[in-house]
C-alpha positions in Angstrom: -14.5 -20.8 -29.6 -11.2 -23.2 -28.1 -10.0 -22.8 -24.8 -7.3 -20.8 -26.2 -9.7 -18.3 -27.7 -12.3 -18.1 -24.5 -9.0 -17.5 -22.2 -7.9 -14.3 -25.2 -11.4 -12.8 -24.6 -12.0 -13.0 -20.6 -8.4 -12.5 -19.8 -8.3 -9.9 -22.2 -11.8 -7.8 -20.8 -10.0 -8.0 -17.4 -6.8 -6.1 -18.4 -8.7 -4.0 -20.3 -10.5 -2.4 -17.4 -7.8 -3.2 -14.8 -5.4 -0.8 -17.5 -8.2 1.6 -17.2 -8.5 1.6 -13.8 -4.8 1.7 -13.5 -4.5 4.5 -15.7 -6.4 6.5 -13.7 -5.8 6.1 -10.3 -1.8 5.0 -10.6 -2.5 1.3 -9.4 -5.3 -1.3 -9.8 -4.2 -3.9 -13.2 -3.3 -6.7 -10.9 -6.8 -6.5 -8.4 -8.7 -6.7 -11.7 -6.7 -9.5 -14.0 -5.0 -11.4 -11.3 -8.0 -13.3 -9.8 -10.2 -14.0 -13.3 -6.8 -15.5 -15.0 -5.5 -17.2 -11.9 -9.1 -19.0 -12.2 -8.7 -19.4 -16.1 -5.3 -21.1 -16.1 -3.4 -20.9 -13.0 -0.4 -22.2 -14.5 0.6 -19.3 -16.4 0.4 -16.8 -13.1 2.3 -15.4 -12.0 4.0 -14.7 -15.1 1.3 -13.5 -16.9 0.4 -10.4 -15.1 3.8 -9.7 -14.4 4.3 -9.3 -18.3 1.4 -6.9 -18.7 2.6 -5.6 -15.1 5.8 -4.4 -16.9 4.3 -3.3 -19.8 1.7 -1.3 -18.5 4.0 1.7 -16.7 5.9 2.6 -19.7 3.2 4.1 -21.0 2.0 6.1 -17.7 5.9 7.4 -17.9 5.9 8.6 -21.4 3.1 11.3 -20.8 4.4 12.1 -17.1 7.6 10.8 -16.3 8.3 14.4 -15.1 6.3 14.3 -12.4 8.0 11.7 -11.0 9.0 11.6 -6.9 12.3 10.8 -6.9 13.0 11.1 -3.4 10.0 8.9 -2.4 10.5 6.5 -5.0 14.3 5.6 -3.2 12.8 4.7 -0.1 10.0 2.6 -1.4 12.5 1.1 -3.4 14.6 0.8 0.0 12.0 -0.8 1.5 10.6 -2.9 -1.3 13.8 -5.1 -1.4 13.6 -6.4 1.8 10.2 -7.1 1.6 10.1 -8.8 -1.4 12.5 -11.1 -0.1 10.7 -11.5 3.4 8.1 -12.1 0.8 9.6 -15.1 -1.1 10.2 -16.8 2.5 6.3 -16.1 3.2 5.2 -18.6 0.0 7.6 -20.8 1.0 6.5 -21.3 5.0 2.7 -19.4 5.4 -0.2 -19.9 4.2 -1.4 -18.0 1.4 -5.0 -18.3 2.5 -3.8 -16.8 5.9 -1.4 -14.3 4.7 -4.4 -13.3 2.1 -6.9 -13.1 5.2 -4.7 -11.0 7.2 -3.2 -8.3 4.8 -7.0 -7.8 3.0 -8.3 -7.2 6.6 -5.1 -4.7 7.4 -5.6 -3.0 4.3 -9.6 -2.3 5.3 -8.2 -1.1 8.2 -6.0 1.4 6.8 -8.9 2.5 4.3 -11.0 2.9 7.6 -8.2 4.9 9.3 -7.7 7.6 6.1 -10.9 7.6 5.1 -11.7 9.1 8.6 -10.0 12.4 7.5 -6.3 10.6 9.7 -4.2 11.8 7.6 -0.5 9.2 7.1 2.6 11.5 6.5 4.6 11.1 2.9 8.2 10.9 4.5 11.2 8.5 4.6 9.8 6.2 6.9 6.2 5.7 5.8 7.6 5.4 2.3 9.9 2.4 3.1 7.5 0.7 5.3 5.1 1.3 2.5 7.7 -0.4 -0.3 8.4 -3.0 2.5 4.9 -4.2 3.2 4.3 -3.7 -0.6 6.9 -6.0 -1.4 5.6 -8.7 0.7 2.2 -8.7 -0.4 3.3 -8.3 -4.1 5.2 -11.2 -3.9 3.0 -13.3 -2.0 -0.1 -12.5 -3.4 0.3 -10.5 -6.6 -1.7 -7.4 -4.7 1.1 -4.4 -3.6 -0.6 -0.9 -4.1 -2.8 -0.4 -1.9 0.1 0.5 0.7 1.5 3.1 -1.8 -1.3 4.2 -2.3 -2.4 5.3 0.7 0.8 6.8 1.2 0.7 8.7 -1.3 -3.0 9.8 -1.2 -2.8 13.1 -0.7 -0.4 13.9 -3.6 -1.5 15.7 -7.4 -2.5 12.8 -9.4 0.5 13.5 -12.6 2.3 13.3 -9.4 1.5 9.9 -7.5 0.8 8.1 -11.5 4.3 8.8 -12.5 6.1 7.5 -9.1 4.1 4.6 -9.1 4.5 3.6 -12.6 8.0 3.9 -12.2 8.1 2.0 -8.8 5.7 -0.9 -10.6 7.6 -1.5 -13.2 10.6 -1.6 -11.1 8.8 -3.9 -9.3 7.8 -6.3 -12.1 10.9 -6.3 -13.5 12.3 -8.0 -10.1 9.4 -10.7 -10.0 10.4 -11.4 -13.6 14.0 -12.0 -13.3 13.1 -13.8 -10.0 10.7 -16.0 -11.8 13.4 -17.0 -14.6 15.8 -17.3 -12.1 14.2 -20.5 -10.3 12.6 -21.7 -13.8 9.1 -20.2 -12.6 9.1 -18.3 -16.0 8.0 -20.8 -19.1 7.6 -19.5 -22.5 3.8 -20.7 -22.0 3.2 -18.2 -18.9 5.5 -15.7 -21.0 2.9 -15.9 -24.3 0.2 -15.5 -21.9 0.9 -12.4 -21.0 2.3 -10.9 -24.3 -1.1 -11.6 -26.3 -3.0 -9.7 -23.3 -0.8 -6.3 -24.0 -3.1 -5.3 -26.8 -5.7 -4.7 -24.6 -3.6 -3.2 -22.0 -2.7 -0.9 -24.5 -6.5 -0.3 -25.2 -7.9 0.5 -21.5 -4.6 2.8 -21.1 -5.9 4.5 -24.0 -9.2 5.1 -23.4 -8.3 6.1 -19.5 -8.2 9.6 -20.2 -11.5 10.9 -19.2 -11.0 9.4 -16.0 -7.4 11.0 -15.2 -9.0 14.1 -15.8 -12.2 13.2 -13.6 -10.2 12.3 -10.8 -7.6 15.4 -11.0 -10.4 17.2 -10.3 -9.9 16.8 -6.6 -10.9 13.4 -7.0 -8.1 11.7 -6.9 -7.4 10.6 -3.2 -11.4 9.1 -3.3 -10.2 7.1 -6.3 -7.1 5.4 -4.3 -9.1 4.6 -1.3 -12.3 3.0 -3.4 -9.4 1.0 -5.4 -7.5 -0.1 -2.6 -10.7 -1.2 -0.6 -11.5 -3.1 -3.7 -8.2 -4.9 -3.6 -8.2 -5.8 0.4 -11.8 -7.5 -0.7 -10.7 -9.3 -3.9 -7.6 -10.4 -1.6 -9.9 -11.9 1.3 -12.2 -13.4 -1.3 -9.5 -15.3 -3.1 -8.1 -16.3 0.5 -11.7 -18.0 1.6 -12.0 -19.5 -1.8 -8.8 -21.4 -1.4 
């Protein structure tokens, strides 16, 4: 097997359980892929991801795009675009190790805090300083939905799936543009991520069984295990650095 072919099938298993994992709880592709393919080729992230990133939602939306918060999605949106440029400045002037270090550890925090039956109000305000710090970290580090998550924690799972996909691929659409836009965008990073859709597709198929698992009243344990995950994967990749 080339180099070619061993990226395909590693980078491939990765999305295929991050897309499960996404499907299911509303967020979790880029905790799962982003670390094994930045390791596997770093010179095709972050474009890569961000391909499958904007893939990914469009399928989410075409079985519940009706449950979508509209309201809340505005003021994530509102905040998002400040942050994502805050963001932009952060790669440019902090360390990623340190910025990784410190939002992993906030993010454990914030697991801590809900998991402790605290329970974070859905309203204007948390939204946009959800979208805001999501949009920093999403820049930065590829990681933005654990804030979102919590946030939205204690909403039906149709419900928080839908607004999220629709917020992600949002989202990903920015990065992409923004990545063309200063030539961080080559066709190689661009093919990356296109031959990885197929099993994107797959693990977004085969998450059924655990929507329906986690409607069950299961939903809000499902954010809070993924999002730890995520704050750990984040500190890991920021000590390895």
């Amino acid at each position: 097997m080339g180099v070619e072919g061993f990226y395909v099938l590693v980078a491939g298993v990765a999305v295929f359980v991050g897309a499960i994992v996404q499907g299911g709880v509303g967020f979790g592709l880029g905790l799962v892929a982003a670390p094994l393919i930045t390791v596997l080729d770093p010179s095709v992230m972050p474009g890569a991801v961000q391909i499958v990133n904007v893939t990914l939602p469009l399928f989410t939306l075409a079985a519940e795009w009706r449950r979508v918060d509209w309201r809340g999605l505005g003021f994530a949106l509102l905040g998002r675009l400040p942050g994502s440029a805050l963001g932009a400045l952060v790669v440019v002037y902090v360390s990623t190790r340190v910025l990784g270090l410190f939002v992993g550890l906030m993010v454990l925090v914030a697991v801590a805090v809900t998991a402790s039956a605290v329970a974070v109000p859905r309203n204007g305000a948390t939204l946009a300083g959800a979208g805001f710090i999501s949009g920093i970290t999403g820049t930065a580090t590829g990681i933005g939905g654990p804030p979102m998550g919590i946030v939205y924690q204690h909403a039906k799972g149709p419900q928080i799936r839908a607004t999220l996909a629709l917020y992600f691929f949002l989202s990903a659409a920015q990065s992409l543009a923004l990545l063309a836009a200063v030539g961080k965008l080559p066709t190689r990073s661009a093919l990356a991520g296109a031959v990885l859709i197929p099993f994107m597709v797959a693990g977004f198929a085969v998450s059924g069984p655990l929507r329906r698992f986690l409607d069950g009243g299961r939903v809000r344990a499902g954010i809070l295990a993924v999002a730890a995950m995520s704050a750990l994967v984040l500190i890991g990749q920021s000590l390895g650095s």
